[in-house]
N, C-alpha and C positions, 0 to 999 in steps of 0.2 A: 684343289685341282690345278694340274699346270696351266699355264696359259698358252694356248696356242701361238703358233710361229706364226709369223706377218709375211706376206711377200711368196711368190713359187723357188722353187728350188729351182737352180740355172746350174750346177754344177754336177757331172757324172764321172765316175772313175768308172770303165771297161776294162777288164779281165781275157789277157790273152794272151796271158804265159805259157800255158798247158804246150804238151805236143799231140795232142790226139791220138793216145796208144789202139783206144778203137776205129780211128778213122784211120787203116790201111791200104796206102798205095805203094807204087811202085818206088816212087822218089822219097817217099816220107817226107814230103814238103807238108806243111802246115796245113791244116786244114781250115784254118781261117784265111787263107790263100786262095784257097776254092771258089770255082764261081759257082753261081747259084741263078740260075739264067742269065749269065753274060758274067756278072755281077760279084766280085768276092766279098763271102761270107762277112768279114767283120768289116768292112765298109757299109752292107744296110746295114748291120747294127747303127753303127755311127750316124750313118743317115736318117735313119728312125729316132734314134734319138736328137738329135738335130731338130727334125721334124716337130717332137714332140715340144721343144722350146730349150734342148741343153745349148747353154753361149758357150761352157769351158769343159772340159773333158782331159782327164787322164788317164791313156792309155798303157797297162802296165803288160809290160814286153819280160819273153824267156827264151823260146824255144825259138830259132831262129829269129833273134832280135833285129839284127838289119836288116831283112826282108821285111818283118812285119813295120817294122818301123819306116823302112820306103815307100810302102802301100799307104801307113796313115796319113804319112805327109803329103806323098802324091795326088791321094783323093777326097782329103778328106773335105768338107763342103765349105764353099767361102764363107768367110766371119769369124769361122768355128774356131776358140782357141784351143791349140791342142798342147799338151805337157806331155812327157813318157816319165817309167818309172819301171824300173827291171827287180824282176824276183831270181837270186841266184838259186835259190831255191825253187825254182818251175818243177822239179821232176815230182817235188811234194803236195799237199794237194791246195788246194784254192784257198782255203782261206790266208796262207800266205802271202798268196798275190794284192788279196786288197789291203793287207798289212803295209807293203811296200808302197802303197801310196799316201800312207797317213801325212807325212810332212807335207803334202799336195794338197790336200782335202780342204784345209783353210779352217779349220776349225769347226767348219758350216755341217749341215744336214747337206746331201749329196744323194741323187741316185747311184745304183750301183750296180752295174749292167755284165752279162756274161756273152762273152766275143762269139760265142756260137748257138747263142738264142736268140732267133729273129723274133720280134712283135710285133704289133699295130700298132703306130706312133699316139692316137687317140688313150691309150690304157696307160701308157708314163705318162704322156699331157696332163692326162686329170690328177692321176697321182703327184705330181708336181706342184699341183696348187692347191691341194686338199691339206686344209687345217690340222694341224696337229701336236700334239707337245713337243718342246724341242728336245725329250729323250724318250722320244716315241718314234718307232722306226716301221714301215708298211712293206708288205710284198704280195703281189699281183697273185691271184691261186685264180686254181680253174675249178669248180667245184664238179664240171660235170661226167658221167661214167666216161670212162673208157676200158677196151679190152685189157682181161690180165695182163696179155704181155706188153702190152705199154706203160701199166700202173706199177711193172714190177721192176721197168726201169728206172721210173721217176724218184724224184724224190717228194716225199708225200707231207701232208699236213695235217693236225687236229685243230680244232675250235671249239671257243666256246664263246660264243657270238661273235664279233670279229677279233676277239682274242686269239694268238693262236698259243695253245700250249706244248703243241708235239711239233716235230720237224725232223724227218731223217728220211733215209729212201727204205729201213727194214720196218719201219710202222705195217700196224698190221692192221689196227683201225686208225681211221681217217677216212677225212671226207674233203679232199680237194687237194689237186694239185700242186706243188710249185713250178712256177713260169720262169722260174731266174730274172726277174727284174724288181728292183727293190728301192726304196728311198729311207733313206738311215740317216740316224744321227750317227755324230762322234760317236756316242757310248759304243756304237761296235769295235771301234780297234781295243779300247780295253777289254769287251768280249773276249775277242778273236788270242789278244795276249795272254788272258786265264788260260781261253780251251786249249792253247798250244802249251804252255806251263803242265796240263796234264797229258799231255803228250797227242791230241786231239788239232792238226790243223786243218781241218774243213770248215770254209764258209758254214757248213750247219751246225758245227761246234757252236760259234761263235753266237749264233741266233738264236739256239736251242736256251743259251744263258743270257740273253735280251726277253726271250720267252718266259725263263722262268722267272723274271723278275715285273712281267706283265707289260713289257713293252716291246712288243710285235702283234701290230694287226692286220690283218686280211685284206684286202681290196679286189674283188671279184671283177672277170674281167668281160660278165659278160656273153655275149658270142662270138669278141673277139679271135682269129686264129694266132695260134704262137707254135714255134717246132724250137725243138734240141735237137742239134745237128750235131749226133755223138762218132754215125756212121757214115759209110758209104751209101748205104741204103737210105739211110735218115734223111740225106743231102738229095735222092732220087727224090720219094716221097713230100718233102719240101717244095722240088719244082713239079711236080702233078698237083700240089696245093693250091701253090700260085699261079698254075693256069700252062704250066709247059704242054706243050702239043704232043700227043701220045705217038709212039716213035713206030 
């Protein structure tokens, strides 16, 4: 058996190249630009992670990169070391972006966070210090129902104990969630490198081949809340979560 890693993980790479083809407005500014009660979107990310114990974080920038990139530096929280890392590739999908930060990454296990899924700082915390082999890689699932038409957005999960074996959003069985927050070894960028070699760059590419080598496990999150702010609506629904005052 491997030996488990010593020490929490302090390092996070954040994901926020994309330009949000579903999130339409009038400007087509970024939707990690957005606020979220007062608040733009991928600053609580940052903050939540912050929270949860990240010291260093690399922010990988696309789609309107100086704006995003003035936001991080602007707000991001005292102490926080922050890096950037540009995917010229954004219009493709995600798992190119945390490609772009491998020379960052430091060789270390690293969370791996996505610019438009808020969490509870408490559900990365724990994952952060939970023992594991160091090519053993965890992601946050929600095991519990929800309506079809939110499970048909998602992308979904198999298990078999906290194994997980399946990972895609066309799963037709599964039982839980993905939360988009994750704590990985290195081994994923050479994932990520195969699944795009077969013409496959999404972040689930890359996991689906950690999966099937038996290193991706589950960490449940709970009754934790978590939202994908994919839309307009999404970003509504978010702040009636969090407590916005009905209008």
């Amino acid at each position: 058996m491997t030996p488990p890693t010593q020490g929490p993980v302090r390092r996070a790479i954040v994901l926020a190249a994309g330009n949000g083809d579903r999130f339409r407005t009038p400007t087509r500014e970024s939707k990690l630009l957005q606020p979220l009660l007062g608040r733009p979107i991928l600053l609580r990310t940052i903050e939540a992670a912050h929270d949860a114990g990240v010291q260093a974080m690399t922010v990988v920038l696309g789609y309107q990169a100086d704006r995003v990139r003035a936001l991080v530096e602007r707000g991001a929280p005292p102490g926080m070391q922050v890096s950037f890392a540009f995917n010229p590739e954004w219009r493709l999908e995600n798992g190119l972006s945390a490609l772009a930060a491998r020379s960052q990454a430091g060789g270390e296990r690293f969370a791996l966070l996505m610019g438009d899924h808020l969490f509870e700082p408490p559900v990365l915390q724990r994952m952060l210090q939970l023992s594991a082999g160091p090519d053993d890689s965890l992601l946050a699932i929600d095991p519990r129902p929800v309506p079809v038409e939110l499970a048909a957005e998602a992308t979904k999960v198999r298990r078999v104990g906290s194994r997980i074996v399946a990972i895609g959003k066309e799963l037709i069985e599964y039982d839980a969630l993905d939360t988009g927050v994750f704590v990985c070894s290195p081994l994923l960028f050479d994932a990520l490198e195969q699944s795009r070699a077969y013409g496959d760059t999404t972040l689930s590419g890359g996991i689906r081949r950690l999966a099937a080598r038996g290193l991706m496990h589950g960490v449940e999150i709970g009754n934790a809340a978590w939202c994908d702010i994919d839309t307009v609506a999404d970003l509504a629904a978010a702040e009636t979560a969090l407590g916005a005052p009905s209008a």
